[in-house]
FIDREN-694424 format. One record per residue (C-alpha): residue number from 1; x, y, z. Coordinates in steps of 0.25 Angstrom, whole numbers, plus 5000, padded with zeros to 4 digits. Example, Ala and Ser with C-alpha at 12.3 -4.5 7.8 and 13.67 -1.06 7.14 Angstrom:
! FIDREN-694424
<atom><num>1</num><xx>5049</xx><yy>4982</yy><zz>5031</zz></atom>
<atom><num>2</num><xx>5055</xx><yy>4996</yy><zz>5029</zz></atom>
This chain:
! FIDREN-694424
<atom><num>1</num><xx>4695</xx><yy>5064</yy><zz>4858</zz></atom>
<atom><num>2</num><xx>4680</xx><yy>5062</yy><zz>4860</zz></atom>
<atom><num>3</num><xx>4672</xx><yy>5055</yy><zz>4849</zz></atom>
<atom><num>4</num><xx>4657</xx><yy>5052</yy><zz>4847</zz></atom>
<atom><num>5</num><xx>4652</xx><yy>5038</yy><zz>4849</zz></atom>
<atom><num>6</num><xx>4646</xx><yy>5040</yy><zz>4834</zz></atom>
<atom><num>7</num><xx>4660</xx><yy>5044</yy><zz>4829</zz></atom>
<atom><num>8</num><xx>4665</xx><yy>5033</yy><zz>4835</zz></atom>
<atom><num>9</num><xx>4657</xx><yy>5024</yy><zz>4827</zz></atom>
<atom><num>10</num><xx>4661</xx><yy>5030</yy><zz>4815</zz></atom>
<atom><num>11</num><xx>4674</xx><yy>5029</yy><zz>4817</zz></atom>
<atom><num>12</num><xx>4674</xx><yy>5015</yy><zz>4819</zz></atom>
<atom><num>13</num><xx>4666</xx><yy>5013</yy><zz>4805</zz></atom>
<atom><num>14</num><xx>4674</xx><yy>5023</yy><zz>4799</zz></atom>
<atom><num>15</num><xx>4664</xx><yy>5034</yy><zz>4796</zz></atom>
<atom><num>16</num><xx>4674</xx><yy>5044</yy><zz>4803</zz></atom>
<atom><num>17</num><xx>4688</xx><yy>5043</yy><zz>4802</zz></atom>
<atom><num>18</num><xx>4691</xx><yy>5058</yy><zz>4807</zz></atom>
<atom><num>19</num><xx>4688</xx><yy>5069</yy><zz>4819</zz></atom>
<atom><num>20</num><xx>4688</xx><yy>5083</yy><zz>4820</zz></atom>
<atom><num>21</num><xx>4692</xx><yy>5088</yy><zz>4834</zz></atom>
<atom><num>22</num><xx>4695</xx><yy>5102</yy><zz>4836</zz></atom>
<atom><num>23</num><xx>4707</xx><yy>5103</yy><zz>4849</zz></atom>
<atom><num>24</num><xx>4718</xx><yy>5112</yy><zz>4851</zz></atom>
<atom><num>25</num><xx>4727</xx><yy>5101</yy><zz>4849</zz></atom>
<atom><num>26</num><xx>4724</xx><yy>5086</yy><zz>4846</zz></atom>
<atom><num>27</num><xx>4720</xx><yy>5076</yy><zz>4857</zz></atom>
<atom><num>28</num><xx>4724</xx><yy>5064</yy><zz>4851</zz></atom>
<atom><num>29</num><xx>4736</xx><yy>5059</yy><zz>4841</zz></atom>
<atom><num>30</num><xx>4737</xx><yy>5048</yy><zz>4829</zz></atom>
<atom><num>31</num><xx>4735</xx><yy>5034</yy><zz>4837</zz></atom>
<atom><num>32</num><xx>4728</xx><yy>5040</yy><zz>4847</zz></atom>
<atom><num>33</num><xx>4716</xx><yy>5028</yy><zz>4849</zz></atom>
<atom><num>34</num><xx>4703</xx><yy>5031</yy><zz>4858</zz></atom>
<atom><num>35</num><xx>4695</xx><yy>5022</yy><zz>4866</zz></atom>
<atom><num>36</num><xx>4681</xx><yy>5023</yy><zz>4860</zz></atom>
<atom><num>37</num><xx>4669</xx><yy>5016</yy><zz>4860</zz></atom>
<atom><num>38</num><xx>4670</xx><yy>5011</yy><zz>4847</zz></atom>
<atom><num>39</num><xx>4684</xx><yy>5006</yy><zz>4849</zz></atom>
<atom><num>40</num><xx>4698</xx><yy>5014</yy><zz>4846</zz></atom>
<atom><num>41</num><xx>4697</xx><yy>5026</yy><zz>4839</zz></atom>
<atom><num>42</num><xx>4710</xx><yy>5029</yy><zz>4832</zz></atom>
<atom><num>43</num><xx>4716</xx><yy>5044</yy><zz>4827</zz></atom>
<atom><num>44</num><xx>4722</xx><yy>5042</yy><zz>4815</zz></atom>
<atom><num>45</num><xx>4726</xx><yy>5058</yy><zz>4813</zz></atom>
<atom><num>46</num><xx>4724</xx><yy>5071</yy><zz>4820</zz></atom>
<atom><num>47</num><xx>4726</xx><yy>5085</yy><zz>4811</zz></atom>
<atom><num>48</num><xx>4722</xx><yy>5097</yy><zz>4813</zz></atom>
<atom><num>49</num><xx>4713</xx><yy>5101</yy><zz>4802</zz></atom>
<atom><num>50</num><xx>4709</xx><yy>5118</yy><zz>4798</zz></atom>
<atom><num>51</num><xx>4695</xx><yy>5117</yy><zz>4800</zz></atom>
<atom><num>52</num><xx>4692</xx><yy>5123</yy><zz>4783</zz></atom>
<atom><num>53</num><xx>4699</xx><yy>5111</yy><zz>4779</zz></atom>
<atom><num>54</num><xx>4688</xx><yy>5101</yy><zz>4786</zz></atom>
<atom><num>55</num><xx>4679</xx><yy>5096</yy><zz>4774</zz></atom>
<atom><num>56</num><xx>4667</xx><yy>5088</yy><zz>4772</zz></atom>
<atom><num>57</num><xx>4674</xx><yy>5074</yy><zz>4772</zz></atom>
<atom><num>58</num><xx>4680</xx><yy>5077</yy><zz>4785</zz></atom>
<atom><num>59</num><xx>4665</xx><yy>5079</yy><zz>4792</zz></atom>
<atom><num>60</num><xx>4662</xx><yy>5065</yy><zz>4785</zz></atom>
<atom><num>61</num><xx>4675</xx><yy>5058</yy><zz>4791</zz></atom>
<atom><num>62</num><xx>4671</xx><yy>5066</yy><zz>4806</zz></atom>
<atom><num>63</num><xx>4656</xx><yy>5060</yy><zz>4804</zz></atom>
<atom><num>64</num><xx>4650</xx><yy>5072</yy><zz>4804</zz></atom>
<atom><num>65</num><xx>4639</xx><yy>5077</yy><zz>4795</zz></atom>
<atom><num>66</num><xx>4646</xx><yy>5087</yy><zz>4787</zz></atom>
<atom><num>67</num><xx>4657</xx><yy>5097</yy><zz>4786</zz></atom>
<atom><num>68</num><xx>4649</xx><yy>5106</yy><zz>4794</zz></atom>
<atom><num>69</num><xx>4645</xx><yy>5098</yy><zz>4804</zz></atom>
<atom><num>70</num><xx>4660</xx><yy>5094</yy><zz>4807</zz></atom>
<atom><num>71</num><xx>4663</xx><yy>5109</yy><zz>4809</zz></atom>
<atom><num>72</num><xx>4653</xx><yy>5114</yy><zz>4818</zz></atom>
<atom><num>73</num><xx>4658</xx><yy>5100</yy><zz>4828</zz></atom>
<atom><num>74</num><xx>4671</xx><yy>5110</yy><zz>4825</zz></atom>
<atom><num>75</num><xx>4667</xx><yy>5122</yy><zz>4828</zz></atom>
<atom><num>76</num><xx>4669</xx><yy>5124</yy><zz>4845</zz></atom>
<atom><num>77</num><xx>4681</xx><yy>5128</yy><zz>4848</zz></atom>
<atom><num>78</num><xx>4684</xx><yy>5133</yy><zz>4834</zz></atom>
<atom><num>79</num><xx>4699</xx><yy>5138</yy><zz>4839</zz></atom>
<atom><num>80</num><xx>4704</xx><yy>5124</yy><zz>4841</zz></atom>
<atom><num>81</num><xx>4708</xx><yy>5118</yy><zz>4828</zz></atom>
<atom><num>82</num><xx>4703</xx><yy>5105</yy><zz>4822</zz></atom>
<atom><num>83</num><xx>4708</xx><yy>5092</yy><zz>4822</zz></atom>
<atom><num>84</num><xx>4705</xx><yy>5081</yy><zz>4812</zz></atom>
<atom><num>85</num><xx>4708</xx><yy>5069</yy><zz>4818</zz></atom>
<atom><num>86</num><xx>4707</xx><yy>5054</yy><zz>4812</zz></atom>
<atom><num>87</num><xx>4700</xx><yy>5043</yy><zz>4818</zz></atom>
<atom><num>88</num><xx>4699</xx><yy>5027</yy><zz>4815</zz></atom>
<atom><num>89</num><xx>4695</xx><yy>5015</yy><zz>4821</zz></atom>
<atom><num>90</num><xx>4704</xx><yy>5009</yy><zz>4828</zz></atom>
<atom><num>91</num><xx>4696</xx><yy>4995</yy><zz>4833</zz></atom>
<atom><num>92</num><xx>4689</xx><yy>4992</yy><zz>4847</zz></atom>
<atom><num>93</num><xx>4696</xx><yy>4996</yy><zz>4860</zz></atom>
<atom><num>94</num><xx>4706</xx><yy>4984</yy><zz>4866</zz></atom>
<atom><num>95</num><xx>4701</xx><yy>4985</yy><zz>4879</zz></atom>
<atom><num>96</num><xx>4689</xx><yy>4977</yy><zz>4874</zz></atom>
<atom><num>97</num><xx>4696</xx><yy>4965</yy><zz>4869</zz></atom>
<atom><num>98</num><xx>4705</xx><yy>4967</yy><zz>4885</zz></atom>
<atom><num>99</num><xx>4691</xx><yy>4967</yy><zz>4891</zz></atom>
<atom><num>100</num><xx>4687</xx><yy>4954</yy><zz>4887</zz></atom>
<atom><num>101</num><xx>4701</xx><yy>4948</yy><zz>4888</zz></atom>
<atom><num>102</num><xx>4701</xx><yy>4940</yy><zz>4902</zz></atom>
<atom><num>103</num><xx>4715</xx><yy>4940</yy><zz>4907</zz></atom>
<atom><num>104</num><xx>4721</xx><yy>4927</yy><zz>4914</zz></atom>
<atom><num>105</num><xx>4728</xx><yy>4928</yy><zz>4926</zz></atom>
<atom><num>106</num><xx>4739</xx><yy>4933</yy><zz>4923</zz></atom>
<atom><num>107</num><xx>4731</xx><yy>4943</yy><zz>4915</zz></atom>
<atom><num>108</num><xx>4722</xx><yy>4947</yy><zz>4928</zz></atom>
<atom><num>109</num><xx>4736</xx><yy>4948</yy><zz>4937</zz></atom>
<atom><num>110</num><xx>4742</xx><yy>4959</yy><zz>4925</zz></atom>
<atom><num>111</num><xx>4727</xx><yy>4966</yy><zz>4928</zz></atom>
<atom><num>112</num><xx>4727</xx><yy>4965</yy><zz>4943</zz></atom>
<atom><num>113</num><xx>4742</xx><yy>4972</yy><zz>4943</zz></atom>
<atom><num>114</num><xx>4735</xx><yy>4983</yy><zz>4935</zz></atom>
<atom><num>115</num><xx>4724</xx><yy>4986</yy><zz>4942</zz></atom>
<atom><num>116</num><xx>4732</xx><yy>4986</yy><zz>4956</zz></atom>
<atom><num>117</num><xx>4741</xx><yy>4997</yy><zz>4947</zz></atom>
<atom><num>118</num><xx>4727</xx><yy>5005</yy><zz>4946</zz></atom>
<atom><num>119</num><xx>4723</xx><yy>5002</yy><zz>4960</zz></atom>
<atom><num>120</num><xx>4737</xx><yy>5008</yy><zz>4966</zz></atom>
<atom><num>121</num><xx>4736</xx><yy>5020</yy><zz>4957</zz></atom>
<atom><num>122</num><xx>4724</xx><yy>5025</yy><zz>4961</zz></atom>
<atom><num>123</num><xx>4721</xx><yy>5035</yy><zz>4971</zz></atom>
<atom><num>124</num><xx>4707</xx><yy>5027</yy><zz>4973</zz></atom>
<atom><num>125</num><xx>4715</xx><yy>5015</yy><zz>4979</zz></atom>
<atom><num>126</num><xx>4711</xx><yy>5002</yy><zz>4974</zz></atom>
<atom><num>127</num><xx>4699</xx><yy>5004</yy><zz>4964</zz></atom>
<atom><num>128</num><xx>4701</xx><yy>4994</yy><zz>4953</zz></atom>
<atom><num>129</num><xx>4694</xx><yy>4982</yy><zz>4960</zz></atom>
<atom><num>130</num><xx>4683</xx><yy>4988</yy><zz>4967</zz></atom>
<atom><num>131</num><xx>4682</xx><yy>4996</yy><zz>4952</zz></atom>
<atom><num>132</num><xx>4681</xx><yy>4984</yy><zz>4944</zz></atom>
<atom><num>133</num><xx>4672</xx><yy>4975</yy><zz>4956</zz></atom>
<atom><num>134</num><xx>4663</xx><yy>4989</yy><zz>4955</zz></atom>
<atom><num>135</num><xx>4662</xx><yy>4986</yy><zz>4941</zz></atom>
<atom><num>136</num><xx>4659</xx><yy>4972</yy><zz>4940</zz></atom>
<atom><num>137</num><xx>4649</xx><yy>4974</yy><zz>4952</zz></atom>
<atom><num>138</num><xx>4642</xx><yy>4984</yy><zz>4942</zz></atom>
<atom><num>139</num><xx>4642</xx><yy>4983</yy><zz>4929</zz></atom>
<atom><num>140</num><xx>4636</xx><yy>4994</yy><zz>4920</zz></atom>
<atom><num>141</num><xx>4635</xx><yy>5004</yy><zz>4933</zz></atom>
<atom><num>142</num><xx>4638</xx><yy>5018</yy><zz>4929</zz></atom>
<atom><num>143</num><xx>4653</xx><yy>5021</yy><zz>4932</zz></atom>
<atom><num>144</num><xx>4649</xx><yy>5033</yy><zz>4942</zz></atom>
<atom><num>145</num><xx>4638</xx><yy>5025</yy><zz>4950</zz></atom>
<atom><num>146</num><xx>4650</xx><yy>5013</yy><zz>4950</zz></atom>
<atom><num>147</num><xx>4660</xx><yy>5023</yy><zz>4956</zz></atom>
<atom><num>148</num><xx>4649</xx><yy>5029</yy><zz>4965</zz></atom>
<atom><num>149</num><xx>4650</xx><yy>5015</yy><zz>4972</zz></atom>
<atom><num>150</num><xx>4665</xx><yy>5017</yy><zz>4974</zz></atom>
<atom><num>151</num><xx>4663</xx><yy>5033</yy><zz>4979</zz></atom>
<atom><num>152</num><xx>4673</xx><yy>5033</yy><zz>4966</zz></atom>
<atom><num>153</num><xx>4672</xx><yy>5047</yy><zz>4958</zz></atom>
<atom><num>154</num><xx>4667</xx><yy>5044</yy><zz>4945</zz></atom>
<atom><num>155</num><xx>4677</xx><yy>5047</yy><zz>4935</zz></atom>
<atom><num>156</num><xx>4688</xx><yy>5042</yy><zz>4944</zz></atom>
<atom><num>157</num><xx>4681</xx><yy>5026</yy><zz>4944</zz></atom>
<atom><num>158</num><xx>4679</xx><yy>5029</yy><zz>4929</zz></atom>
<atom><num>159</num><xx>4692</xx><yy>5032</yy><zz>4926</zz></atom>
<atom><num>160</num><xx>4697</xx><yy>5019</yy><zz>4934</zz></atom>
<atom><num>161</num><xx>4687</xx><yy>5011</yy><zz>4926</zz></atom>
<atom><num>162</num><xx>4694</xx><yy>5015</yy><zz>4915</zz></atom>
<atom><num>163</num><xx>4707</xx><yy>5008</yy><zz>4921</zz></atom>
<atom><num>164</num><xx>4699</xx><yy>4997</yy><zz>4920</zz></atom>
<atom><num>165</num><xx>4694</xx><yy>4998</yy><zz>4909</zz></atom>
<atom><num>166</num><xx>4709</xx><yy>4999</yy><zz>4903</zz></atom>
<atom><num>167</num><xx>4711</xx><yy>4986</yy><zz>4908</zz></atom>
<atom><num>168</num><xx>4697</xx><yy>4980</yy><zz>4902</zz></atom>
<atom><num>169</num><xx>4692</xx><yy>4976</yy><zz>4914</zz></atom>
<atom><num>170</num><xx>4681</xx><yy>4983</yy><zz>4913</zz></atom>
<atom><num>171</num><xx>4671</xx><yy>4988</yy><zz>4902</zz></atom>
<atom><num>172</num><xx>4666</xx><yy>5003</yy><zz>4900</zz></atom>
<atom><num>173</num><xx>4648</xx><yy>5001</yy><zz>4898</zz></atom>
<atom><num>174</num><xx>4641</xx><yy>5012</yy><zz>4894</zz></atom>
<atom><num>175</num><xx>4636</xx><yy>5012</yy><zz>4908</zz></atom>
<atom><num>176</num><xx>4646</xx><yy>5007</yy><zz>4917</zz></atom>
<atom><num>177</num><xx>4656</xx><yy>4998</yy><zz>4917</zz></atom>
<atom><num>178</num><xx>4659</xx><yy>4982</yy><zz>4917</zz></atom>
<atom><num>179</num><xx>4669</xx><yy>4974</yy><zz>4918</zz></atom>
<atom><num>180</num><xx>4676</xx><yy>4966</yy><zz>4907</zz></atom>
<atom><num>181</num><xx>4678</xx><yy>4953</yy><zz>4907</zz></atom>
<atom><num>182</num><xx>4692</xx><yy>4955</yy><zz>4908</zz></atom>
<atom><num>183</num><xx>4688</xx><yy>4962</yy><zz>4920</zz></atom>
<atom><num>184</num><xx>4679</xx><yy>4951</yy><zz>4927</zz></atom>
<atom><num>185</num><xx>4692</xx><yy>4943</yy><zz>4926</zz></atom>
<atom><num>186</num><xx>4700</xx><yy>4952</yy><zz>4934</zz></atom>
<atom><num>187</num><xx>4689</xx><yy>4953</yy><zz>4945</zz></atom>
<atom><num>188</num><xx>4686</xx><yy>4939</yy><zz>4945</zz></atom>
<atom><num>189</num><xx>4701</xx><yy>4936</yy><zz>4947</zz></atom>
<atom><num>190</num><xx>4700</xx><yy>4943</yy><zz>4959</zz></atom>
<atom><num>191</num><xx>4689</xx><yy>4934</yy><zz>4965</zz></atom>
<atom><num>192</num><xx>4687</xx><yy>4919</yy><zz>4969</zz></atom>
<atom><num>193</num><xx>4676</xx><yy>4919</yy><zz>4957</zz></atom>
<atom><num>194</num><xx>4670</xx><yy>4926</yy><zz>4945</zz></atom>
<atom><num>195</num><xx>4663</xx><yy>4935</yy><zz>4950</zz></atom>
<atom><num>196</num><xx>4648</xx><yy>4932</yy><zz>4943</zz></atom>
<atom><num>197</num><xx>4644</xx><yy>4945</yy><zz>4935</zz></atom>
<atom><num>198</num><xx>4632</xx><yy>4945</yy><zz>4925</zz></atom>
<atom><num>199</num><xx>4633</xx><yy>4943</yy><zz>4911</zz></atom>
<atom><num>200</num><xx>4639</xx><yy>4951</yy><zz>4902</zz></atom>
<atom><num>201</num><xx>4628</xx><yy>4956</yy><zz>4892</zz></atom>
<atom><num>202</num><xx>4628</xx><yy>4945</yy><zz>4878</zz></atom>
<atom><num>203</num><xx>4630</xx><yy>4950</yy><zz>4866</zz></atom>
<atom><num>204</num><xx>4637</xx><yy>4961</yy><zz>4859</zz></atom>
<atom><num>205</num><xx>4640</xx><yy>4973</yy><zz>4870</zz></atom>
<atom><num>206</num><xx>4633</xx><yy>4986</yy><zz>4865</zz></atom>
<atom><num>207</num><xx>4641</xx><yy>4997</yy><zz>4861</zz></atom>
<atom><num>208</num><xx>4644</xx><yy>5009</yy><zz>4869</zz></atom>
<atom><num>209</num><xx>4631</xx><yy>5019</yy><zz>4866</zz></atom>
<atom><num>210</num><xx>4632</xx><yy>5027</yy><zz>4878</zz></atom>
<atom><num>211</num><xx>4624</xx><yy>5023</yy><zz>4892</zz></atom>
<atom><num>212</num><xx>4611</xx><yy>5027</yy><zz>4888</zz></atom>
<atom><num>213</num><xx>4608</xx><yy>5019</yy><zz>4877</zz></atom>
<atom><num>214</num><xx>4617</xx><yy>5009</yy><zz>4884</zz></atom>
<atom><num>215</num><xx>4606</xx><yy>5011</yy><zz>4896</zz></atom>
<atom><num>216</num><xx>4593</xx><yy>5011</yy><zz>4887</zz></atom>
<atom><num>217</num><xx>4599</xx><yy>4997</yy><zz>4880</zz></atom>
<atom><num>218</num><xx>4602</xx><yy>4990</yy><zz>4892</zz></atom>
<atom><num>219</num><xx>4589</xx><yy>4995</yy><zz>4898</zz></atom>
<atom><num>220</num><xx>4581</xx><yy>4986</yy><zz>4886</zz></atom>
<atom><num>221</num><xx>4591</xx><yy>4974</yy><zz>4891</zz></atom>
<atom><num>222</num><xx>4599</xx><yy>4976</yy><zz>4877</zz></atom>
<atom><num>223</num><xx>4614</xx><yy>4976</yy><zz>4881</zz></atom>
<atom><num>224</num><xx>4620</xx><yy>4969</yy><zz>4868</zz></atom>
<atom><num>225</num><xx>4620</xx><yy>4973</yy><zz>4852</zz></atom>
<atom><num>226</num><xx>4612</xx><yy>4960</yy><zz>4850</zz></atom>
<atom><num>227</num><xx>4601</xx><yy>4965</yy><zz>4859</zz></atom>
<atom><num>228</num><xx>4602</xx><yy>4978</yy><zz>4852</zz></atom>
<atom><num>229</num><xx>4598</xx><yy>4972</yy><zz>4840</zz></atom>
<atom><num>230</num><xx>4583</xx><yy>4969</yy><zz>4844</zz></atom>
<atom><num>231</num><xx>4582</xx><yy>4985</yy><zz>4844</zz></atom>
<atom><num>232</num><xx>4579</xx><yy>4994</yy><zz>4832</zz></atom>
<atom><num>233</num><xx>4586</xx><yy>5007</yy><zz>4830</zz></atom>
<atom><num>234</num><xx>4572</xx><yy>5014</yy><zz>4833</zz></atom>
<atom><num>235</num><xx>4571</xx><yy>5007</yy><zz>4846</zz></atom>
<atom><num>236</num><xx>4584</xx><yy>5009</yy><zz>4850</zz></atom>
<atom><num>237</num><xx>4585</xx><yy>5025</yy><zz>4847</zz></atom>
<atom><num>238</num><xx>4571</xx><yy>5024</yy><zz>4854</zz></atom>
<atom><num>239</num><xx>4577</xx><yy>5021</yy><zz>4869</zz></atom>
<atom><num>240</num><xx>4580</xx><yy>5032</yy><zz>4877</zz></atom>
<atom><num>241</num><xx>4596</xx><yy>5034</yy><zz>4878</zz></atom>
<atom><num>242</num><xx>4598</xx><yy>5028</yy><zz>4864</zz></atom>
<atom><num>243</num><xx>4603</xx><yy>5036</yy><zz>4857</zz></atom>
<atom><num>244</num><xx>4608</xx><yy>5038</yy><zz>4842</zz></atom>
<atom><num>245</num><xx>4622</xx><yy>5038</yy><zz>4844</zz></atom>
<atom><num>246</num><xx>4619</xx><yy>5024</yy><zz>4852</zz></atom>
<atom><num>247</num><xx>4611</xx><yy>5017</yy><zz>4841</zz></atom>
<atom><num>248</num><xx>4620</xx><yy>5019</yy><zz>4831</zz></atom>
<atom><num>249</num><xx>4631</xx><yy>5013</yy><zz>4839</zz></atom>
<atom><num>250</num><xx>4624</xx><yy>5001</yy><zz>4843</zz></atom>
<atom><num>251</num><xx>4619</xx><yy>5000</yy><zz>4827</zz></atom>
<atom><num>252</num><xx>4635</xx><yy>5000</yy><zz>4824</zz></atom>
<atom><num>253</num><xx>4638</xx><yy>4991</yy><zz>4835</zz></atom>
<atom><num>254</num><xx>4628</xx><yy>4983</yy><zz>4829</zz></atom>
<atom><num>255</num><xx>4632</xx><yy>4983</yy><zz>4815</zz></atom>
<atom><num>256</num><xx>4646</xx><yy>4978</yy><zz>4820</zz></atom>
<atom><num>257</num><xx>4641</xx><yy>4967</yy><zz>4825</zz></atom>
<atom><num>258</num><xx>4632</xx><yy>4963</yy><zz>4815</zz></atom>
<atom><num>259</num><xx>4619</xx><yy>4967</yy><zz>4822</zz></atom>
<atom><num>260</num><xx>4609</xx><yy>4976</yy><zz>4817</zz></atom>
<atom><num>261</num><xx>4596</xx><yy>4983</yy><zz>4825</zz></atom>
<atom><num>262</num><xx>4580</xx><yy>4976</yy><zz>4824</zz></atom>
<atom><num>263</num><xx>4575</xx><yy>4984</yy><zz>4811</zz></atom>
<atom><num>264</num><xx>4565</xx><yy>4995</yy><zz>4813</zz></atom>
């Protein structure tokens, strides 16, 4: 079930509790939790609903402007019928908290044995190692010029990544990829010292906005909230790639941790 980023963050305030999908059938049950960037999003319902019974205060709880406006989103593939579908907050993904937990030897052992599990089911060969030293190598490359370096098909690599990332060794950028520091730990394991990498950015991490506002940001040298702050809205909306939908989620992330744009 795809979800905008701004319906997202409404649904973590709050401001929208419900969805409108119109599908032959549902695609997703009660208890069904999504991986989002906001954190879990659970569904707390799914009805099908005739589309004359639809009213203003659903619009209101889908976040969109009006009755109307709720309908015309409605209106291809006027056949299928309509689906109301309950949405709540369900708190931030666990595989933060596992990528920052650094495992103890017997922890790293558990993790080898399951990556050699990857390794002999893979019609690749052996890609978890030379997946995660690509990675560490090069942090915040785009995952097609990373797999380029393999001659690795693009969605194949992105879809071992995402093996990894299961395991919270490594963290998904806006651009590209990095290891968590639950990963580092595993690699290092593997070597006769830490390996020296550079230092992870101070401060709060920015939120997801999308790579080209991540790119026009990181561009300026601003790759934390804090440094965010020394920005006004005008000046951020005024950098190509920064968009709307991006300022308002770094003026929530901001709000959540008590930070607040320079005034106009």
């Amino acid at each position: 079930m795809m979800i905008r980023v701004a319906e997202l963050a409404a649904i973590k305030s709050g401001d929208i509790d419900v969805a409108f999908r119109r599908w032959t059938s549902p695609r997703v049950v009660v208890g069904t939790r999504m991986r989002t960037v906001v954190g879990l999003v659970e569904v707390t319902s799914v009805d099908e609903v005739a589309e004359s019974e639809l009213t203003e205060d659903d619009g209101r709880r889908a976040g969109a402007e009006s009755l109307s406006s709720l309908l015309a989103g409605l209106a291809a593939r006027p056949d299928d019928p309509i689906w109301r579908v309950g949405l709540t907050y369900a708190g931030p993904d666990p595989r933060e908290a596992l990528r920052s937990t650094v495992p103890d030897a017997a922890g790293i052992a558990e993790i080898e044995e399951r990556l050699a599990r990857l390794d002999r089911a893979s019609s690749y060969g052996a890609w978890t190692r030379e997946t995660l030293d690509l990675v560490d190598a090069h942090p915040e490359r785009r995952a097609p010029e990373l797999a380029a370096l393999v001659g690795r098909e693009t969605a194949d690599f992105k879809k071992d990544v995402r093996k990894l990332k299961e395991l919270g060794l490594t963290e998904s950028l806006d651009i590209g990829y990095r290891l968590s520091p639950r990963g580092e730990a595993v690699v290092d394991a593997r070597l006769d010292r830490p390996r020296k990498r550079a230092p992870r950015p101070d401060g709060t991490p920015l939120p997801k906005i999308g790579a080209p506002a991540t790119r026009a940001l990181r561009d300026i040298g601003v790759r934390s909230l804090e440094a965010v702050t020394a920005y006004s809205e005008d000046e951020l909306r005024a950098m190509h790639g920064v968009g709307p939908i991006a300022v308002t989620r770094l003026k929530e992330a901001l709000a959540e941790a008590g930070l607040k744009l320079k005034a106009t």
